[in-house]
N, CA, C and O atoms as a printed pandas DataFrame, in Angstrom:
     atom_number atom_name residue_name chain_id  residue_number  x_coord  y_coord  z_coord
0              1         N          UNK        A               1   18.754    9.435   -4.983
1              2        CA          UNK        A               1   17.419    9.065   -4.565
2              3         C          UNK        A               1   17.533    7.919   -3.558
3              4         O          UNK        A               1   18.455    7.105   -3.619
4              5         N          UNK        A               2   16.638    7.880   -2.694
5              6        CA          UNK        A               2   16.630    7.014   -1.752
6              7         C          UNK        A               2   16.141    5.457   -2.049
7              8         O          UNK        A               2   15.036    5.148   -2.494
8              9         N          UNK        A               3   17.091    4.652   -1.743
9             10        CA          UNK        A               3   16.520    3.198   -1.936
10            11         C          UNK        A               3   15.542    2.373   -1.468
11            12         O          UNK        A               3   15.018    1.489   -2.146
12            13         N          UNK        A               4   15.293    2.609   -0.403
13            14        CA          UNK        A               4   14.103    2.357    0.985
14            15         C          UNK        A               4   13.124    3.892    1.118
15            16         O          UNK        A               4   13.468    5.067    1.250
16            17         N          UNK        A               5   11.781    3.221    1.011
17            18        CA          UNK        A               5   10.867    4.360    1.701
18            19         C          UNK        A               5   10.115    3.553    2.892
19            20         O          UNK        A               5    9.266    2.670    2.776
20            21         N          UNK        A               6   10.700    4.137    4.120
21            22        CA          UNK        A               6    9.930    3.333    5.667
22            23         C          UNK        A               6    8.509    4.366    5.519
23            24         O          UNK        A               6    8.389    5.591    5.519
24            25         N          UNK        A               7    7.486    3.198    5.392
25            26        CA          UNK        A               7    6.151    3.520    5.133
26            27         C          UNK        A               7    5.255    3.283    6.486
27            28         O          UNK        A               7    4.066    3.598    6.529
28            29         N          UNK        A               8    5.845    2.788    7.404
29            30        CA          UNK        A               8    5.465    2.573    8.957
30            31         C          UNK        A               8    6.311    2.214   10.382
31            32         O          UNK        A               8    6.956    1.196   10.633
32            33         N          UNK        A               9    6.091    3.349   11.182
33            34        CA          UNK        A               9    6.938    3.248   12.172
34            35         C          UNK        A               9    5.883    2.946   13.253
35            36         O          UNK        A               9    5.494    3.981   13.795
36            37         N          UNK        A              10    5.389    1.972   13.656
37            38        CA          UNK        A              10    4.180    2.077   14.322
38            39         C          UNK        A              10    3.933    2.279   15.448
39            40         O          UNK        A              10    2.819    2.307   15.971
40            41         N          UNK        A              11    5.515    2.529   16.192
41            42        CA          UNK        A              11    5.452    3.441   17.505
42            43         C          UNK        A              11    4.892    4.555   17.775
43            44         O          UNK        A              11    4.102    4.827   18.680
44            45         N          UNK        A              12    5.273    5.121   17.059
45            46        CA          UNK        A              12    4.261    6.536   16.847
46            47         C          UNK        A              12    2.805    6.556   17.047
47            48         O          UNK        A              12    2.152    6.838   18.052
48            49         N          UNK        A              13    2.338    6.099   15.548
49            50        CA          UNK        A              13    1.266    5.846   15.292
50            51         C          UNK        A              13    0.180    4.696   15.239
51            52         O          UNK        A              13   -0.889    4.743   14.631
52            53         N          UNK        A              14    0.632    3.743   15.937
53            54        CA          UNK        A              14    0.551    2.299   16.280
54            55         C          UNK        A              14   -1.335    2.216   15.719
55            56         O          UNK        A              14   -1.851    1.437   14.918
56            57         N          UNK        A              15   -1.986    3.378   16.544
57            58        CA          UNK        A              15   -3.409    3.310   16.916
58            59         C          UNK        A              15   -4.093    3.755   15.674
59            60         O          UNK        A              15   -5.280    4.065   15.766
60            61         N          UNK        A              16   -3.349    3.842   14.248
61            62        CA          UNK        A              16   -4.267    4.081   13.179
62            63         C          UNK        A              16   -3.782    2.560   12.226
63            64         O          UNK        A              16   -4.358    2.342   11.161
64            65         N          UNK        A              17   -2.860    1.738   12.659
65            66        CA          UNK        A              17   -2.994    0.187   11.682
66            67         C          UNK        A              17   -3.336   -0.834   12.600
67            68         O          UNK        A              17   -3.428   -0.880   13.827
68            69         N          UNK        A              18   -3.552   -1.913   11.365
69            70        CA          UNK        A              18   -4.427   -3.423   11.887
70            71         C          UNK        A              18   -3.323   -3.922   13.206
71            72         O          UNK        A              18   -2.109   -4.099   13.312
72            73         N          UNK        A              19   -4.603   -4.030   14.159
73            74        CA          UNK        A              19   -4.065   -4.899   15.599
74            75         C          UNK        A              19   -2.765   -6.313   15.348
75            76         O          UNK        A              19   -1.944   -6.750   16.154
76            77         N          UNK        A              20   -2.972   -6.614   14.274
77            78        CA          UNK        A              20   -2.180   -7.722   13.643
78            79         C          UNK        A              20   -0.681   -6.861   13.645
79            80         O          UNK        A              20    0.217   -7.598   14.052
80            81         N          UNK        A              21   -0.247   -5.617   13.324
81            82        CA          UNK        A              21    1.096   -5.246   13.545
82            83         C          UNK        A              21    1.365   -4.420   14.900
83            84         O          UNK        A              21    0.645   -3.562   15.412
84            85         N          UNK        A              22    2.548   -4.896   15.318
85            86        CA          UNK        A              22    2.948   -4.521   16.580
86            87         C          UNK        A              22    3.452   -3.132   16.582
87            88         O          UNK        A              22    3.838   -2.431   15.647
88            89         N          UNK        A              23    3.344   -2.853   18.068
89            90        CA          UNK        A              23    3.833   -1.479   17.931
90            91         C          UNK        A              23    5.268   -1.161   17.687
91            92         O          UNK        A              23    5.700   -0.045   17.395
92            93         N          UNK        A              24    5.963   -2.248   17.836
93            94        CA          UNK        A              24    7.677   -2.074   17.479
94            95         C          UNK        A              24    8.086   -2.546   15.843
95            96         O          UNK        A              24    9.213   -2.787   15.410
96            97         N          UNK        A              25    6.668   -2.593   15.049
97            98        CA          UNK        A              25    6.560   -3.022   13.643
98            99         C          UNK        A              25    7.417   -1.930   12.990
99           100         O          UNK        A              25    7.247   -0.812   13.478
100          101         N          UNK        A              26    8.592   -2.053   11.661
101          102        CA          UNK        A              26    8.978   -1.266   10.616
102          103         C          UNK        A              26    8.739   -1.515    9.244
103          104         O          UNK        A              26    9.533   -1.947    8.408
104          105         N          UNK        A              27    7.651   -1.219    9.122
105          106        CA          UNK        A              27    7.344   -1.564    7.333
106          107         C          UNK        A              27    8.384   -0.701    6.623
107          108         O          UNK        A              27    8.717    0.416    7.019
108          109         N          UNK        A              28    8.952   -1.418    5.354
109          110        CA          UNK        A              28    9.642   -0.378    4.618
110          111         C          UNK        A              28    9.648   -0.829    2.944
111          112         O          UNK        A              28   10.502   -1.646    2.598
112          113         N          UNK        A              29    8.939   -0.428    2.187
113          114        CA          UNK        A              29    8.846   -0.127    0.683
114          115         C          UNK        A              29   10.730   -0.387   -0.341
115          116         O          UNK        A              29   11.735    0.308   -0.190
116          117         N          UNK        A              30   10.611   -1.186   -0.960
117          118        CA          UNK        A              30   11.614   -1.342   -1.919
118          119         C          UNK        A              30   11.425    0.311   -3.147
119          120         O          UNK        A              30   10.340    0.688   -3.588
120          121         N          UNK        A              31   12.455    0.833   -3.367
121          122        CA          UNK        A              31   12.264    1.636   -4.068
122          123         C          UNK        A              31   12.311    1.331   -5.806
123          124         O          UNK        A              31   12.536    0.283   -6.411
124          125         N          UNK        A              32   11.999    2.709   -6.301
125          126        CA          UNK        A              32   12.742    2.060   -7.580
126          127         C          UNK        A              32   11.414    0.801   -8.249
127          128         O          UNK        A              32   10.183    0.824   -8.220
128          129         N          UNK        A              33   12.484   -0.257   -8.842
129          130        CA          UNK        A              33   12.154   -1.320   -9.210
130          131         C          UNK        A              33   11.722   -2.613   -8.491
131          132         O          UNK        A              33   11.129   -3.597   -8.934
132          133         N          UNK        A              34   12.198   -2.325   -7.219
133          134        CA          UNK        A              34   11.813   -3.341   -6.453
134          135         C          UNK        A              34   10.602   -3.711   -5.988
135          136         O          UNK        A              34   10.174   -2.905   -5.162
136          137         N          UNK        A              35    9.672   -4.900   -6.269
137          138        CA          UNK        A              35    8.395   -4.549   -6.286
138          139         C          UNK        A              35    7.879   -5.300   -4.741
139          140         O          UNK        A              35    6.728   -5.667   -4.504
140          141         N          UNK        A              36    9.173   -5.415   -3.712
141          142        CA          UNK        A              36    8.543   -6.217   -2.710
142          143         C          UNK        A              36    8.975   -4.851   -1.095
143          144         O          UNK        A              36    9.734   -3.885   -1.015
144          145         N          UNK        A              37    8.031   -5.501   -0.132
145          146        CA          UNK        A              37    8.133   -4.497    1.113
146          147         C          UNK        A              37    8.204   -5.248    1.948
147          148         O          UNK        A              37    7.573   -6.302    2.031
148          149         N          UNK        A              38    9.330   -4.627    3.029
149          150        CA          UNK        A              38    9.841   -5.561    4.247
150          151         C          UNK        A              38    9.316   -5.108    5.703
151          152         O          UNK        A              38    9.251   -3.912    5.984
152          153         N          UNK        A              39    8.953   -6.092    6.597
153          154        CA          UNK        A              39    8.728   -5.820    8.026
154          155         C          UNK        A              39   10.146   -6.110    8.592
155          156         O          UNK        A              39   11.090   -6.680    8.046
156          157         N          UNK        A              40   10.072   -5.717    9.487
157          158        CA          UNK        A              40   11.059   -5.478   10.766
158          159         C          UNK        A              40   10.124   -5.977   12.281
159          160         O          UNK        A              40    9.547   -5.102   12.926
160          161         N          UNK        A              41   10.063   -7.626   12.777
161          162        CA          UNK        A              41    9.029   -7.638   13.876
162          163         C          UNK        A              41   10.200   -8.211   15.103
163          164         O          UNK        A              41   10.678   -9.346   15.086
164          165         N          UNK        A              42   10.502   -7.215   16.079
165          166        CA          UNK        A              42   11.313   -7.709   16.913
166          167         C          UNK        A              42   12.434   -8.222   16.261
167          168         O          UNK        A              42   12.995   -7.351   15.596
168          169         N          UNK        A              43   12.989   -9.370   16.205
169          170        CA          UNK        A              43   13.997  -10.268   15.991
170          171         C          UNK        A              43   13.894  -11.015   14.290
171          172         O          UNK        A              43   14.679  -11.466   13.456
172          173         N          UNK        A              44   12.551  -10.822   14.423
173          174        CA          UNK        A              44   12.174  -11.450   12.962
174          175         C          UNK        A              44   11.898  -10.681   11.684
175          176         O          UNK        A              44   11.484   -9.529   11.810
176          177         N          UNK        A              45   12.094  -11.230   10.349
177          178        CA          UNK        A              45   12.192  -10.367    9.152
178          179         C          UNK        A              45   11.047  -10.813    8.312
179          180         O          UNK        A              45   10.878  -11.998    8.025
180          181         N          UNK        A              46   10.270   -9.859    7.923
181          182        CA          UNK        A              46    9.017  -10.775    6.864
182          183         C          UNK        A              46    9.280  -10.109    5.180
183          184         O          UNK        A              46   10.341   -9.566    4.874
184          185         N          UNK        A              47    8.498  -10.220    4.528
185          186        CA          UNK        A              47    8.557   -9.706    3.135
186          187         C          UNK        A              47    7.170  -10.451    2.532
187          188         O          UNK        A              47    6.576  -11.518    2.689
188          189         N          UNK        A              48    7.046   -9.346    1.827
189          190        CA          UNK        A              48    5.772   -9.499    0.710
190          191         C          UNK        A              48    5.754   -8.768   -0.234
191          192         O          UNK        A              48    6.144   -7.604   -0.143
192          193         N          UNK        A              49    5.267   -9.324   -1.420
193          194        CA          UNK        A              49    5.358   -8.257   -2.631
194          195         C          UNK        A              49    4.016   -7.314   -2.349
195          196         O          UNK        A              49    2.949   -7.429   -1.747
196          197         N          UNK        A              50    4.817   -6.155   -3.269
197          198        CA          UNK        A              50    3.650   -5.109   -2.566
198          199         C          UNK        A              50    2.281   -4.782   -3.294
199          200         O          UNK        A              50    2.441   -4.378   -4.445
200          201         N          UNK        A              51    0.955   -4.875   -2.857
201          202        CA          UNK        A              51   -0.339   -4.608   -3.193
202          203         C          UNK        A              51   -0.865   -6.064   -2.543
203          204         O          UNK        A              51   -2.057   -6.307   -2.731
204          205         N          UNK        A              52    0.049   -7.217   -1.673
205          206        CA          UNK        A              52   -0.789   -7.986   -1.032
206          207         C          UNK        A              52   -0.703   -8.169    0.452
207          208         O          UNK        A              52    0.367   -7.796    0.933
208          209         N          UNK        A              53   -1.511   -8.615    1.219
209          210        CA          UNK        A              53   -1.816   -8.360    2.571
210          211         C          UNK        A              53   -0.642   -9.799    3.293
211          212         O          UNK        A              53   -0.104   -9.413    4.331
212          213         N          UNK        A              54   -0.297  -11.049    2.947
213          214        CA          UNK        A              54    0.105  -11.604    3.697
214          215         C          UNK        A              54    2.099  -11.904    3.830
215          216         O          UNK        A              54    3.048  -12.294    3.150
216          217         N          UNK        A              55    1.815  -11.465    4.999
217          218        CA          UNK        A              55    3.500  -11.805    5.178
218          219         C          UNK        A              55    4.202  -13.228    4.993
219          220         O          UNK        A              55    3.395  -14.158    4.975
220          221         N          UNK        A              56    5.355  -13.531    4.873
221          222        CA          UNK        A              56    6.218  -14.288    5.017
222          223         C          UNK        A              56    7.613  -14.002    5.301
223          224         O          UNK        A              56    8.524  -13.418    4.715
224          225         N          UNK        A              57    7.415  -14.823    6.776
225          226        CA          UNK        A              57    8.830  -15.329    7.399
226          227         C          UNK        A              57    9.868  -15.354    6.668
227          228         O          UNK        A              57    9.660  -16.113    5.721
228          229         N          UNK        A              58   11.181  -14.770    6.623
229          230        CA          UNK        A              58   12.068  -15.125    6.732
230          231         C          UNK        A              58   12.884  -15.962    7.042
231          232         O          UNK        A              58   12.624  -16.466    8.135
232          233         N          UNK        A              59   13.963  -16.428    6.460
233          234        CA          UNK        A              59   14.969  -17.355    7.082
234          235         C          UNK        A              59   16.305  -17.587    6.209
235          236         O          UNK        A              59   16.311  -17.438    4.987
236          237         N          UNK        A              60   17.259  -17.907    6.839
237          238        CA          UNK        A              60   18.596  -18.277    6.231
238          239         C          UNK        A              60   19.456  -16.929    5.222
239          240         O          UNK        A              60   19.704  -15.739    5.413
240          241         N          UNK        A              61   19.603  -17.531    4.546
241          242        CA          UNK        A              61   20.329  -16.104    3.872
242          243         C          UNK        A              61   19.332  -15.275    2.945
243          244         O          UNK        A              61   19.848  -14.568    2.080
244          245         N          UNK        A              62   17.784  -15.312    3.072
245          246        CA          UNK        A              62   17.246  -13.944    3.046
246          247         C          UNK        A              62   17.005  -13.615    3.664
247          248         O          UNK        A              62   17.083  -12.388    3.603
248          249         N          UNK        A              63   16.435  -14.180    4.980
249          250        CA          UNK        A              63   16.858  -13.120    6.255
250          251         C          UNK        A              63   17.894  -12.327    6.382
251          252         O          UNK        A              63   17.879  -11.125    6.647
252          253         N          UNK        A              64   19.279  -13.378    6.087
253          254        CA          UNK        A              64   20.248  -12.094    6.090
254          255         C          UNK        A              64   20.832  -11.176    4.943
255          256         O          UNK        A              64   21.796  -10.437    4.742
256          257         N          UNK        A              65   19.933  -11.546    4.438
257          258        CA          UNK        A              65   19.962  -10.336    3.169
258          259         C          UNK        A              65   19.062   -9.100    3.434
259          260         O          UNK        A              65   19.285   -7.986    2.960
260          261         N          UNK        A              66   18.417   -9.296    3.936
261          262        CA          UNK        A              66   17.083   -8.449    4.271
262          263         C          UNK        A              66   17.398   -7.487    5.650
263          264         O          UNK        A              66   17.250   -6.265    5.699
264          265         N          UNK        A              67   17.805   -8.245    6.597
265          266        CA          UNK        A              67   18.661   -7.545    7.649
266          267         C          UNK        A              67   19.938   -6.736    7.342
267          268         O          UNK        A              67   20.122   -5.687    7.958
268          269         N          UNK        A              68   20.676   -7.087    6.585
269          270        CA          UNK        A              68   21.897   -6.255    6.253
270          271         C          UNK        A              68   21.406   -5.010    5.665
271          272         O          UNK        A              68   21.457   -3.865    6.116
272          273         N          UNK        A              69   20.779   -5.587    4.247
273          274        CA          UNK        A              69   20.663   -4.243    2.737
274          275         C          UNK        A              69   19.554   -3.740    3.055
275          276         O          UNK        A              69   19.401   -2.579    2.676
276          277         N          UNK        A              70   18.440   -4.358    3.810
277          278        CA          UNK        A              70   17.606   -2.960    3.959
278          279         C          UNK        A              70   17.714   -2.319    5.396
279          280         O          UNK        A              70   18.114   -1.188    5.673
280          281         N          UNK        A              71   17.231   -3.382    6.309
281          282        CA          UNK        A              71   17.532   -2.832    7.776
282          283         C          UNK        A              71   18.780   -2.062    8.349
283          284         O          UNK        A              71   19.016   -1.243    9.237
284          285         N          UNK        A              72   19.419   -2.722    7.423
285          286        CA          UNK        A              72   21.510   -2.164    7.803
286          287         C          UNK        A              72   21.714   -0.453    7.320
287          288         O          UNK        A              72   22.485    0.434    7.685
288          289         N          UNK        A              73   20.573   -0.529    6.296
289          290        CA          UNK        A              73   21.289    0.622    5.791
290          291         C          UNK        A              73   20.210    1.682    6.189
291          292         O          UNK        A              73   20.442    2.886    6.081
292          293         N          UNK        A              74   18.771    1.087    6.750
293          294        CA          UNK        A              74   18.322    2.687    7.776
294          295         C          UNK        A              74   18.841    2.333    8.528
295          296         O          UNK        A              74   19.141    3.407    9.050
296          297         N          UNK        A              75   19.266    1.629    9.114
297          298        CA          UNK        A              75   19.774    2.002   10.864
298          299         C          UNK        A              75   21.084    2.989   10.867
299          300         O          UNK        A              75   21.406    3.779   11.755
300          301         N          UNK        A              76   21.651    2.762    9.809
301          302        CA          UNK        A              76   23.192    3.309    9.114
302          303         C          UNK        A              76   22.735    5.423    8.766
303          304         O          UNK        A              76   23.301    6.514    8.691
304          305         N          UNK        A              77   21.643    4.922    8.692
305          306        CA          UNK        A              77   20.977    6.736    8.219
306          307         C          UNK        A              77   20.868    7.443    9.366
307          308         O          UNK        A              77   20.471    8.608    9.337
């Protein structure tokens, strides 16, 4: 079973979510047990647990935790 479900690629479909995410936005869902969901904005990494609306920045080694184990491993797909 898959560990990551990418729940927004907003290139595509940019013109059906809030003006607040960019069109080079990657939302992606923790599977499983994991109860938090990660953006992908340009250069920068956010996270929020999931059923609430506000992001938070990244930095230091959860950024690079977040870049490796989730981002690392779709880009790796």
């Amino acid at each position: 079973m898959n560990k990551f479900i990418i729940t927004k690629f907003t290139s595509f479909v940019g013109s059906i979510y809030s003006v607040n995410e960019s069109q080079s936005d990657i939302i992606v869902q923790g599977g499983g047990s994991d109860l938090w969901e990660y953006k992908k904005s340009g250069d920068s990494y956010f996270t929020r647990k999931k059923g609430t609306e506000d992001w938070i920045e990244t930095s230091g080694s959860v950024r690079k935790s977040i870049k490796d184990r989730v981002f690392g491993e779709i880009s790796s797909k």
